[in-house]
N, C-alpha and C positions, 0 to 999 in steps of 0.2 A: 436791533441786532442786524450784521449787515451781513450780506447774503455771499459769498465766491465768485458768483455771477450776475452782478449790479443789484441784487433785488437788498431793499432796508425793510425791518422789520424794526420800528421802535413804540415803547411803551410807559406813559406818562402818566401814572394811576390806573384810570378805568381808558385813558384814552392812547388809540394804538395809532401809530399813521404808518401807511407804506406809499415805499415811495422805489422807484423803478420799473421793471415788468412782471405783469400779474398774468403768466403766460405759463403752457404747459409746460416747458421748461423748466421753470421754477414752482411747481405744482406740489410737487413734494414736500419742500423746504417751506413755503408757505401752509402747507397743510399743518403739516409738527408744528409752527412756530405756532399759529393762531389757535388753535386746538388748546393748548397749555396754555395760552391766554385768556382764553373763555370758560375753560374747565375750572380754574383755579382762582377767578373772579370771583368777588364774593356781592358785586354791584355789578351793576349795566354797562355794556362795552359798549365806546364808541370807536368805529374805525373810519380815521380820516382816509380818502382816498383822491387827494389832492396833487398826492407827489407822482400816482401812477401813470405810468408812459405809454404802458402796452395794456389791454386788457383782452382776454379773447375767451371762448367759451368755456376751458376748461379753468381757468381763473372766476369766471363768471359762474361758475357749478358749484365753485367751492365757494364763494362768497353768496348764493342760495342755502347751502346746506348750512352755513353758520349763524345765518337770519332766523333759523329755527329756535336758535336756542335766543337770550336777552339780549341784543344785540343791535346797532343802529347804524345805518352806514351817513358819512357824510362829506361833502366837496364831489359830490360825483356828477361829471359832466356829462355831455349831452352824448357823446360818441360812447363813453362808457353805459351809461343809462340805456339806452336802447339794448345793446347787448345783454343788460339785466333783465329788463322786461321781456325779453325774449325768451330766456331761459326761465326766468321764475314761472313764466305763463307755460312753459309747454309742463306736458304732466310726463315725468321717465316711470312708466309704469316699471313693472318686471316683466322680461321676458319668459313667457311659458317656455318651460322644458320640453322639447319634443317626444314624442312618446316613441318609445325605439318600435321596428317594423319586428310582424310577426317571422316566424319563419318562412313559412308562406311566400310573405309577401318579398322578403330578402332574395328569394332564391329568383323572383319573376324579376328582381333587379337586377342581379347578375346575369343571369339568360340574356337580360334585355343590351344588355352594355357589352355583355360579351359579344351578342348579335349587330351592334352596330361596330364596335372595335372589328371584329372579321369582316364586313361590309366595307368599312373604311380600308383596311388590310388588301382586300380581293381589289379595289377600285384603284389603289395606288399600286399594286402589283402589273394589274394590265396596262397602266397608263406607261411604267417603269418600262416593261416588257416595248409596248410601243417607239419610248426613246432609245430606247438601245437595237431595233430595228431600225429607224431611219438612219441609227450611226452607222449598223454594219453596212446599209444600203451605201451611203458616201463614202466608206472605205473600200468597198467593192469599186468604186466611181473612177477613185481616186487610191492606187494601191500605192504608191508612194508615201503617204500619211501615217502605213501602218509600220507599227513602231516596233520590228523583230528584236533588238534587245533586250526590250521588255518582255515579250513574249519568251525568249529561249529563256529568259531568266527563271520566270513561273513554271516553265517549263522542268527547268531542276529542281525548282523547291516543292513545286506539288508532285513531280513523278518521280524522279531520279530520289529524291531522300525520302519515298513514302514505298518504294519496293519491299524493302526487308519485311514491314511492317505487316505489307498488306499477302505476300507470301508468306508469314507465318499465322495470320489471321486466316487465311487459305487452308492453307497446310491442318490444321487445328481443327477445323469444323467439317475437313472431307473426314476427318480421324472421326469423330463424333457421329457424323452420319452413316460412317461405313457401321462403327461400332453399334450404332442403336439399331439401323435397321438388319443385323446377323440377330442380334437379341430376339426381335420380333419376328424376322422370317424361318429360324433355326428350329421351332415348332411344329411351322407348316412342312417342313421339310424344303424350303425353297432358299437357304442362306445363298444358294450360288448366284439368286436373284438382287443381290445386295451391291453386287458390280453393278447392273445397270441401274439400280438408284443413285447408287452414287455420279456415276456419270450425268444421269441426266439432269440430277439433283444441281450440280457442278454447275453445268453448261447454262443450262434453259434459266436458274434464279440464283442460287448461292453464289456464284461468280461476284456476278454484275453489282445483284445486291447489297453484299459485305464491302465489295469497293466502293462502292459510292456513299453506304453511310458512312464508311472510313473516311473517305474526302470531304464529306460534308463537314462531318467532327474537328477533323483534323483540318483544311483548306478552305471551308466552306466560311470555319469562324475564323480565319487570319484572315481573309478578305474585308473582313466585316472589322475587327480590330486595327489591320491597317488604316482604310479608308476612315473609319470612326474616329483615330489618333488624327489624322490630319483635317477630319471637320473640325476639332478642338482648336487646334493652334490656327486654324484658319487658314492653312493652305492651301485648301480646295478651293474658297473665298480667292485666294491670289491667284489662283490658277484662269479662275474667270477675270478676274480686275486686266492682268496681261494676255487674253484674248485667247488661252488653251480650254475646251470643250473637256473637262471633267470624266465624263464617259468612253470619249477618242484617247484619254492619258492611262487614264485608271478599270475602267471597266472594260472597257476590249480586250486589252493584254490579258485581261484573268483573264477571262469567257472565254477568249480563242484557246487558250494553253490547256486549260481545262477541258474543252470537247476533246485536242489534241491527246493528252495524255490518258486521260479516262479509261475510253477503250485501250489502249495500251495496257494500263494496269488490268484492267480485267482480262486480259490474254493470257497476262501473267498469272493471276490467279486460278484459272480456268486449268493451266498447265499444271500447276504447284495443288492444285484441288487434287487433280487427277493424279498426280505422283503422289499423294497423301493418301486417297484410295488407294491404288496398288500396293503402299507397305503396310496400310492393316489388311488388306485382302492376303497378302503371302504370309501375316504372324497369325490369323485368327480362323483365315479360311485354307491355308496351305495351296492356295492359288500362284502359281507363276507368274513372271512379267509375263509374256509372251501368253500365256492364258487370259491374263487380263488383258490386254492390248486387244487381243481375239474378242475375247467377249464385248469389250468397250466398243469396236466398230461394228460390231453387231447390233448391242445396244441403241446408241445415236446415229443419226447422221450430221449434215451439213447444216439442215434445219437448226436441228437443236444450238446449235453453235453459233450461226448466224439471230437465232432468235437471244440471245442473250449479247450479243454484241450488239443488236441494231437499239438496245436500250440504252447501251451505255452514252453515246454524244446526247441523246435527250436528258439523261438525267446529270450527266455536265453541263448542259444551260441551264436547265433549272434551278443546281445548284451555286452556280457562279453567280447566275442574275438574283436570288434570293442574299444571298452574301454582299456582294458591293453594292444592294439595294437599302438593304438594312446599315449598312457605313454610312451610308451618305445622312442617312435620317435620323446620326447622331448629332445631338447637340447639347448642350449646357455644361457635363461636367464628364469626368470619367467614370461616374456612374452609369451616366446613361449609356456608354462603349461597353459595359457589361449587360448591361440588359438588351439590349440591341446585339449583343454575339451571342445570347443565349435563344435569343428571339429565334435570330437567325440559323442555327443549328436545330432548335426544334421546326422550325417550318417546313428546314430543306427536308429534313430526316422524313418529316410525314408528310410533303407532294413526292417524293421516291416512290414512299409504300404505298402511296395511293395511286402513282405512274406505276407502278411494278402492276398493281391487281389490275386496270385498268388494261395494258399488256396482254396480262395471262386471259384476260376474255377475249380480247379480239383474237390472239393467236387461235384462241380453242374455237372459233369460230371462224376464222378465214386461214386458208393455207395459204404457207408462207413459198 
């Protein structure tokens, strides 16, 4: 019987010869043909192996497993013989099943992996942090190099098309804080004390805060999407091959624009927070503009104001350098561009909240 792929399989009464390669290739087709030849014998097979060309261990395994049953081999030369004794003499036990881990013991693996994945994470984060330090140091050197159409560009896509959004996220949650805290002051008799929650609530965290998770979300994963899209196709790879620095093309531009803009949007929300106080203070508490206004620069000062701005260009590098950190350290497929933007977005989201409390102790311990 001749085989698709050189291999012959012929059969002469009790005597079978094959002739071409007895290779894993043909391991299959070999297996079927001889099986039905031995099974269906009703005398002793011999298999000539005279005409074989190729012989290699998985040819060699199946020609052991058929030796078990009446069976004789013969023409077998010296190159194919060693390969038989080799295998007839090793023993293929069975591999023991491993015995699955308790719960116990499961949970001290994940602890244990998750604590070297975040050790590995923290070490390439400082190292990242450090390259993108010596860049800004050379563009500080050298300000020619820096690349302002790149920059005004990011500049409109993360601030200019992220206003609406981030003034109605503003606007929305001064409504929410005016509203809950009248609910809970309106007992003690103190709702008129719900202006300056809201104010300070605004200025000192809710600002700063809601912007920057907003750009994280929103800015934080296109940085990472982008750059990640151009690991794929290897443009980053060209970028270095024709002598452009990766970090001075792609990561500057975000990171400057970003600190840029940042604080900007949170001025805006801060503004848009506090015009969100004032229309439920005049629907709920029958407060005037001009009453609120009073009471608000009573409430805050300078401090509070300045203490939620001077957060905001920190948590724009954070966020920039976590985003084109995690682009860059995609690779293989467009799989990995999704788990690496989602990577990225939870990271940024939780060094903010962990910048934010961080923040709120020193300020409540050092005057600003």
């Amino acid at each position: 019987m001749q085989g698709s792929n050189g291999l012959y399989i012929t059969r002469n009464d009790n005597r079978v010869c094959i002739k071409g390669p007895l290779d894993i290739q043909h391991f299959s087709q070999a297996d079927n043909e001889l099986r039905k030849i031995t099974t269906t014998s009703e005398v002793a097979v011999i298999i000539d192996l005279k005409g074989v060309t190729r012989l290699d261990t998985a040819g060699a395994l199946l020609l052991k497993n058929i030796l078990k049953q009446d069976v004789k081999l013969e023409h077998v030369n010296q190159k194919h013989k060693a390969i038989l004794d080799l295998i007839t003499n090793t023993k293929l036990d069975k591999v023991a099943p491993c015995k699955p881990l308790s719960s116990f013991w499961k949970t001290i693996t994940h602890f244990g992996k998750a604590t070297i994945n975040a050790w590995h994470d923290n070490t390439e984060f400082i190292t990242f942090l450090g390259k993108v330090c010596v860049a800004l140091a050379k563009i500080f050197r050298h300000p020619r190099r820096l690349r302002l159409v790149s920059i005004t560009h990011h500049i409109e896509a993360i601030g200019i098309n992220a206003i609406l959004i981030i003034s109605l996220i503003a606007f929305v949650i001064s409504i929410v804080i005016a509203y809950q805290g009248q609910v809970q002051l309106k007992p003690l008799g103190a709702e008129k004390y719900t202006v300056n929650l809201i104010v300070i609530s605004v200025l000192r965290e809710m600002g700063v805060l809601l912007t920057a998770i907003m750009i994280a979300g929103r800015s934080g994963s296109a940085f990472t999407a982008e750059i990640g899209t151009m690991q794929i196709r290897e443009e980053v790879d060209a970028l270095r091959s024709i002598g452009f620095d990766p970090l001075e093309l792609l990561v500057l531009p975000r990171l400057i624009a970003l600190i840029i803009v940042l604080p900007l949007l949170t001025f805006i929300a801060d503004i848009v927070g506090l015009f969100g106080g004032a229309v439920i203070s005049l629907l709920l508490l029958d407060i005037s503009l001009p009453q609120y206004l009073e009471q608000a620069r009573h409430a805050a000062t300078w401090k509070d104001f300045f203490v939620g701005m001077i957060k905001a260009p920190v948590f724009a590098f954070v966020i920039a350098l976590v985003g084109c950190m995690h682009g860059l350290r995609v690779s293989g497929s467009s799989e990995s561009v999704g788990k690496e933007t989602t990577a990225s977005v939870v990271k940024s989201i939780f060094l903010v909240l962990l910048l934010d409390g961080l923040f709120s102790i020193y300020f409540d311990k050092v005057e600003l």
